[in-house]
C-alpha positions as CSV (number, residue, x, y, z in Angstrom):
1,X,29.0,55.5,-31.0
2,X,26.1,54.6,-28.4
3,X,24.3,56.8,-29.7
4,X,24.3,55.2,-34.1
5,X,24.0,51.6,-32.4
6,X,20.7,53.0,-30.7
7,X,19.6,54.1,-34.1
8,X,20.5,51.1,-36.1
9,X,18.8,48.8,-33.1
10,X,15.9,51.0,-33.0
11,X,15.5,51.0,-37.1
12,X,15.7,47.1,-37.0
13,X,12.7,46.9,-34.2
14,X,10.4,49.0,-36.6
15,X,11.7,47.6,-39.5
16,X,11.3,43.9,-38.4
17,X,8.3,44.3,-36.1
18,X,6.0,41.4,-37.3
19,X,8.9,39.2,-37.0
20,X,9.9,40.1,-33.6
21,X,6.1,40.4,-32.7
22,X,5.7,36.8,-33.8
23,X,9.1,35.3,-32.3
24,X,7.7,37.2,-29.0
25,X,4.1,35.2,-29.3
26,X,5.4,31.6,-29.7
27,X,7.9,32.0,-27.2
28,X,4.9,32.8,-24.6
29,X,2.5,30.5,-25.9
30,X,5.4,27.3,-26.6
31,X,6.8,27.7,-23.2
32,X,3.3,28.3,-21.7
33,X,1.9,25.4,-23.0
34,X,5.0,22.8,-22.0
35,X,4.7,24.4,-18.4
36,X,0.9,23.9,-18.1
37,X,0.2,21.2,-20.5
38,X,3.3,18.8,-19.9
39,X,4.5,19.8,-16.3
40,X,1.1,21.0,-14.8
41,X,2.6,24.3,-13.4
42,X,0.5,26.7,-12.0
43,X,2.9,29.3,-11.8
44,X,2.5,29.8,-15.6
45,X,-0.9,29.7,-15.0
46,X,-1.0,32.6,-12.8
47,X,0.9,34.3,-15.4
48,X,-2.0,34.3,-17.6
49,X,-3.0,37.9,-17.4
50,X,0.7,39.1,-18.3
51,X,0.5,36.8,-21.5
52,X,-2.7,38.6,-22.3
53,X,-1.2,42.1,-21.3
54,X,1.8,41.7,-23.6
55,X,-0.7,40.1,-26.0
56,X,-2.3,43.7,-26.5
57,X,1.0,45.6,-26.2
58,X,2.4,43.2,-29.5
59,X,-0.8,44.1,-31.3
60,X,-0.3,48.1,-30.4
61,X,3.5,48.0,-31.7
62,X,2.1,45.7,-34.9
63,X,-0.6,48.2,-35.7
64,X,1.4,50.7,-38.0
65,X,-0.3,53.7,-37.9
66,X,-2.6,53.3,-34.6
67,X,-4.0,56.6,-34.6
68,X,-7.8,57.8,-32.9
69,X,-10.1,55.3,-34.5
70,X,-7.7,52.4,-33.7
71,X,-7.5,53.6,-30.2
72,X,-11.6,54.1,-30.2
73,X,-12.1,50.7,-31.4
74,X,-9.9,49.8,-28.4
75,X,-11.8,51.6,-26.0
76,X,-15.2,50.4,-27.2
77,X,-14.5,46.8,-27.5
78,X,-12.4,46.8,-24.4
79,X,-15.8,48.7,-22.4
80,X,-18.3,46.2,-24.2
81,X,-16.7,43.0,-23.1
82,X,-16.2,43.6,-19.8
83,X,-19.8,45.1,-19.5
84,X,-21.2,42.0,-20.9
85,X,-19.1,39.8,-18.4
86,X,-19.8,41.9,-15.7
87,X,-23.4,41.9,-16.1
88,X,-23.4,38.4,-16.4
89,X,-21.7,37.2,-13.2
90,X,-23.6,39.7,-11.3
91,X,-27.0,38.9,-13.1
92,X,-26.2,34.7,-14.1
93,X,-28.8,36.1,-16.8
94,X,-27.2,36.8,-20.2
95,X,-24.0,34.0,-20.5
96,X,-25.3,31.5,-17.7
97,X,-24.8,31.7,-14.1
98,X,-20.6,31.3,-13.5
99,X,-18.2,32.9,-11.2
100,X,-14.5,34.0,-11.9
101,X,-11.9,32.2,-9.7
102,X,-8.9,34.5,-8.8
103,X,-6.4,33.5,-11.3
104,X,-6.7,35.9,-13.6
105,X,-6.6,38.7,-11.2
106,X,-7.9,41.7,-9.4
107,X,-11.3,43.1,-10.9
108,X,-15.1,45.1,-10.5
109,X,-17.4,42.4,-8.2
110,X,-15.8,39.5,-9.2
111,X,-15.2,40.6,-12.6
112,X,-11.1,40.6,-13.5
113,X,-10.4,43.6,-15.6
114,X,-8.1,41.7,-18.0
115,X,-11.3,39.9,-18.9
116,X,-11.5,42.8,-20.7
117,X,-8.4,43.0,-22.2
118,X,-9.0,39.8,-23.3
119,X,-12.1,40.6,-25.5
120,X,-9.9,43.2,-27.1
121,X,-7.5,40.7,-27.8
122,X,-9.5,38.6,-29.6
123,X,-11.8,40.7,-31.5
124,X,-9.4,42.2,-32.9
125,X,-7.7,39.0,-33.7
126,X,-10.6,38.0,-35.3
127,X,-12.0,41.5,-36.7
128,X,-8.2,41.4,-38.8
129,X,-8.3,37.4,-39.9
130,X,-11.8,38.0,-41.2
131,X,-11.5,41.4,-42.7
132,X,-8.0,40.0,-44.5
133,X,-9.5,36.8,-46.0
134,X,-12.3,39.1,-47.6
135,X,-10.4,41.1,-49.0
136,X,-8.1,38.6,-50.3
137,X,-11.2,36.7,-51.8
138,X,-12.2,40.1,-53.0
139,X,-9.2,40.0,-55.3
140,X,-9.0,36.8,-56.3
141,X,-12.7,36.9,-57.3
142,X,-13.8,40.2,-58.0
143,X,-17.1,39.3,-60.0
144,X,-18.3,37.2,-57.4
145,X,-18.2,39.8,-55.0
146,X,-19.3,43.0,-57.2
147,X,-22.7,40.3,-57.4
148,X,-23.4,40.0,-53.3
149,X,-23.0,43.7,-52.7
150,X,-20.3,45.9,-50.7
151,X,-23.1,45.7,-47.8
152,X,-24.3,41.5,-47.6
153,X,-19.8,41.0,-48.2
154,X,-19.8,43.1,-44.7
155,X,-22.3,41.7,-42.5
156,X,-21.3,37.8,-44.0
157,X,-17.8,38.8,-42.7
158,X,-18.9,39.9,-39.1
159,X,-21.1,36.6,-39.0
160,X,-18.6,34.2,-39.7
161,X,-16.3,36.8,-37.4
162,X,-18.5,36.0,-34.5
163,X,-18.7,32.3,-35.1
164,X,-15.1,32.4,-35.3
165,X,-15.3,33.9,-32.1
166,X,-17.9,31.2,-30.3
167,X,-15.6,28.6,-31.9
168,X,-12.5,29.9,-30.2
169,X,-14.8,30.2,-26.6
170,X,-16.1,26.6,-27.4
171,X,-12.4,25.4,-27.1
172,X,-10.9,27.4,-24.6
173,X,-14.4,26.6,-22.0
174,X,-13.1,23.2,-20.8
175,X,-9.3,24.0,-20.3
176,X,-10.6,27.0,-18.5
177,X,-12.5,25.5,-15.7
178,X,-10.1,23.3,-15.5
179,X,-7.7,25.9,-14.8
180,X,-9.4,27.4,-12.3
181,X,-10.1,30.8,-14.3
182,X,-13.7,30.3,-14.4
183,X,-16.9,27.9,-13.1
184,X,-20.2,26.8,-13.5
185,X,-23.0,27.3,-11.2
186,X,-23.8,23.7,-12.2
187,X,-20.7,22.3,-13.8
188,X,-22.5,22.3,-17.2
189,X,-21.7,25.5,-20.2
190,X,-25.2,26.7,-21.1
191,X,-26.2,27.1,-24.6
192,X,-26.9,31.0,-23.2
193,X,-22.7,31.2,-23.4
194,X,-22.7,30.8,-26.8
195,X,-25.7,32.6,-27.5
196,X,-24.0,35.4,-25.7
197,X,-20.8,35.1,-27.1
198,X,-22.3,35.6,-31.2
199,X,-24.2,38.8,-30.4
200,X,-21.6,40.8,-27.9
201,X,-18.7,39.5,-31.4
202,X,-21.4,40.8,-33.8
203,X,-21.2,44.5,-32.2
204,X,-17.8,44.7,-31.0
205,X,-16.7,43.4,-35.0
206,X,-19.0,45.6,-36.5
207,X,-17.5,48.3,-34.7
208,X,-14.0,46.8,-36.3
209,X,-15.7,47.1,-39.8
210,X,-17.3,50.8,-39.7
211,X,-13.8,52.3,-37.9
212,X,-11.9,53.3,-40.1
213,X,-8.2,52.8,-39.5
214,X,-6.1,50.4,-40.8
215,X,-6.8,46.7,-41.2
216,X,-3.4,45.0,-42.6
217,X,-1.9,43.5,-39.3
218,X,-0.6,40.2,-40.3
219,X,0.0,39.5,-36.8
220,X,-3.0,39.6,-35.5
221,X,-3.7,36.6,-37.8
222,X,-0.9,34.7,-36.5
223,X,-1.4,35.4,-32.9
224,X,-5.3,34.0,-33.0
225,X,-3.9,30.8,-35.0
226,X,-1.5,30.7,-31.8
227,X,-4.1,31.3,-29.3
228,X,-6.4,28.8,-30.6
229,X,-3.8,26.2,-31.2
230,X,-2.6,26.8,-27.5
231,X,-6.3,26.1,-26.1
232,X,-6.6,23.3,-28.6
233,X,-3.9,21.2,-27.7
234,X,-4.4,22.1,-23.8
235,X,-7.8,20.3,-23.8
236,X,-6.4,17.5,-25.6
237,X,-4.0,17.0,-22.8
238,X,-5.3,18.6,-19.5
C-alpha cells in the first residue's frame, strides 16, 4: 500500500515538474522579497545562497534529459564565472575594483563560490529565454530567418543574450550593495562592470548554443522573469 502511494507521488512529481518547479520559485522569491523588501530582514538575506542553491537544483530536476553536455555546459559556465570574479577582486582590473562582503558565504580569496553558482543560474536562464524566443520567431517567420542565415540568427541571439544579461546586473548592482553582498572601491559601478559582464555572457552563452543538449526548459524562462522582477521591485523599495 506504501509502497503504490510512493509510485503514484513519485509519477505526479515527474509528471508535474514545471509546475511544482515554478510553485517552488515564487514561494522563495514572494516570501523573500516581503521579508527583505517590506520588513527589512536580514535573516532572509543571509539566506541568499540557499535560494540560489535550490535555484540550480529546480533547473537540474526541470532539465528533462540532463545528460553529459548539459552537465559540461554546467561545469564550464560554473568555472568561467567564478574565474572572471575571482580575477577581478584579486586584480580590481577586469569588472572594477570591489570586494565581496560575507553574506553570500564562504569562498577562494574573497571570492564566495556560489558566485559561481550564480552565473550558472543565470546563463542558463538566459541561454533558454533567448534560444526559446528564436526559435519561436523561427516559426512564426520562417522566410525572414532562412534570409539572415542559420549562423548571423546565432550570434544575434547570444548578443541580445548578453545584453539581457548586463540588464539583469544593471538592476540587481544597487539592491546589492545595499545588501551588503558586494562594494565599491569608490562607491561608484564602473562602466568596466558592464563591459565585463557582455563579453564573460557572450562565451559562457555561446557555449549554451554549440552544446548540444536540450534547450526546451520552460522554467528557466519563468525563473529569470522571477529573478529580475525580484531585483526590480527591491531597488524600487530598498
Amino acid at each position: 500500500m506504501i509502497g503504490n502511494g510512493l509510485k503514484i507521488a513519485w509519477s505526479y512529481i515527474r509528471h508535474y515538474r514545471q509546475s511544482i518547479a515554478l510553485i517552488a520559485a515564487l514561494a522563495f522569491h514572494i516570501s523573500g522579497f516581503i521579508a527583505i523588501g517590506l520588513f527589512k530582514s536580514n535573516l532572509f538575506a543571509d539566506l541568499t545562497p540557499l535560494n540560489l542553491m535550490v535555484c540550480l537544483l529546480l533547473i537540474v530536476y526541470t532539465q528533462v534529459p540532463s545528460g553529459f553536455y548539459f552537465w559540461l555546459f554546467a561545469l564550464l559556465a560554473f568555472t568561467l564565472g567564478y574565474a572572471s570574479e575571482y580575477i577581478g577582486v584579486t586584480t580590481g582590473v577586469i569588472f572594477g575594483d570591489y570586494s565581496y562582503g560575507q553574506r553570500l558565504g564562504e569562498g577562494i580569496n574573497g571570492v564566495p563560490l556560489i558566485i559561481g553558482v550564480q552565473w550558472l543560474v543565470t546563463m542558463y536562464c538566459i541561454g533558454m529565454t533567448t534560444f526559446m524566443l528564436r526559435r519561436y520567431l523561427q516559426s512564426r517567420h520562417p522566410e525572414a530567418s532562412m534570409r539572415m542565415g542559420k549562423w548571423w540568427m546565432a550570434l544575434s541571439t547570444i548578443s541580445d543574450g548578453a545584453l539581457l544579461a548586463v540588464v539583469f546586473d544593471w538592476v540587481i548592482e544597487p539592491t546589492a550593495i545595499k545588501l551588503g553582498f558586494w562594494q565599491w572601491a569608490d562607491g561608484a559601478i564602473p562602466w568596466s562592470n558592464y563591459l565585463t559582464w557582455y563579453v564573460v555572457s557572450v562565451l559562457i552563452l555561446l557555449i549554451f548554443h554549440l552544446l548540444p543538449f536540450r534547450k526546451d526548459n520552460l522554467f528557466a524562462v519563468h525563473l529569470f522573469l522571477i529573478q529580475f522582477m525580484f531585483f526590480l521591485l527591491l531597488r524600487l523599495v530598498l
